[in-house]
Steps between C-alpha positions, in 0.01 A plus 500: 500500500154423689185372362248708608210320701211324315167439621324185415121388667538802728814439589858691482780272411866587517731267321789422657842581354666194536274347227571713238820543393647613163708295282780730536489429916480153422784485222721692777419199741617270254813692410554521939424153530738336186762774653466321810549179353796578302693621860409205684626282204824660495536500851467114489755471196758688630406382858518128391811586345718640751352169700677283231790683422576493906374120542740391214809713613677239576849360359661152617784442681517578892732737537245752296256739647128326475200766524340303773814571696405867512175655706448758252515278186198275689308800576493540092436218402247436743367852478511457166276151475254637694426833336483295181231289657311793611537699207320193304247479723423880438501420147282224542254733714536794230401268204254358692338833611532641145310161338262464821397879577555409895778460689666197678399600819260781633592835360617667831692189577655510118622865511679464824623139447649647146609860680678326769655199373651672215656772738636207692593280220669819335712543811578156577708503112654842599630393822661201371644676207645744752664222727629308133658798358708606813592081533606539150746769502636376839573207276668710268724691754616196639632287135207247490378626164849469364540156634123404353396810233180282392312436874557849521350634164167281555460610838474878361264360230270378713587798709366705239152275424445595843501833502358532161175245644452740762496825279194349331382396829529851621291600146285265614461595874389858355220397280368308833541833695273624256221268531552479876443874491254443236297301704514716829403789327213356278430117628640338174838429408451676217343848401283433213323786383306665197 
């Protein structure tokens, strides 16, 4: 709804709309902005996760498969570990953007940095899921889960952490789409209204 014009000393003053906003637009921001925080933070748990189930897959004795003996199980863990890292830095940017009112860096900078690194991040967990779960059941076709049920089991664990940190990566990638489109369409990340 606009405020129509007022004219003070002779002159005719048109608020802007970005300084009024209701408390139902701004309780919406919150509710986007904690919703954005809870992705990211599960992205990092179950990120983190499939990092440490992968990094600690690994029994003793020589003869038995090791994880770091395996390309794909590296690409997870690794994968893995670093979404983690940047997932906590997003949370670290969304708490401090929710108790500071600004962002960590300029706003056009924020909404692509956040758009684009969470498609990438989101795809870099997907791919190495992908290249795990066919290792994996080549491992089962050929007898070394038989031989060694347990390396097997935590490798689909972590496996699973992966994909499940980049489904809320993905959540997350969505609600950046929206403020990049947000902030092509209107200038602001976010369209707060009366």
């Amino acid at each position: 709804m606009m405020r129509s014009p007022q004219v003070r000393n002779g002159v005719v003053e048109t608020p802007s709309p970005s300084h009024f906003h209701s408390s139902v637009s701004l309780h919406k921001l919150r509710r986007f902005n904690i919703l954005i925080i809870v992705f990211r933070f599960a992205s990092f748990c179950f990120s983190l996760a499939s990092a440490i189930f992968m990094f600690t897959n690994s029994r003793r004795g020589s003869d038995l498969p090791q994880w770091h003996h395996f390309d794909a199980f590296r690409f997870v863990a690794v994968a893995g570990a670093i979404v983690a890292l940047y997932s906590l830095f997003e949370v670290g940017a969304s708490v401090w953007e929710i108790s500071r009112g600004a962002t960590v860096f300029p706003e056009v900078v924020q909404v692509w940095f956040d758009f684009g690194h969470d498609q990438v991040f989101a795809y870099l967990l997907l791919s190495a899921g992908s290249a795990a779960t066919s290792l994996v059941r080549t491992l089962k076709e050929m007898d070394t889960c038989t031989v060694n049920n347990a390396f097997c089991v935590q490798s689909d664990i972590s496996i699973a952490f992966g994909f499940a940190g980049f489904m809320f990566l993905g959540f997350s990638s969505l609600l950046s789409g929206f403020r990049v489109v947000s902030f092509i369409i209107n200038g602001s990340r976010f369209n707060v209204q009366n």
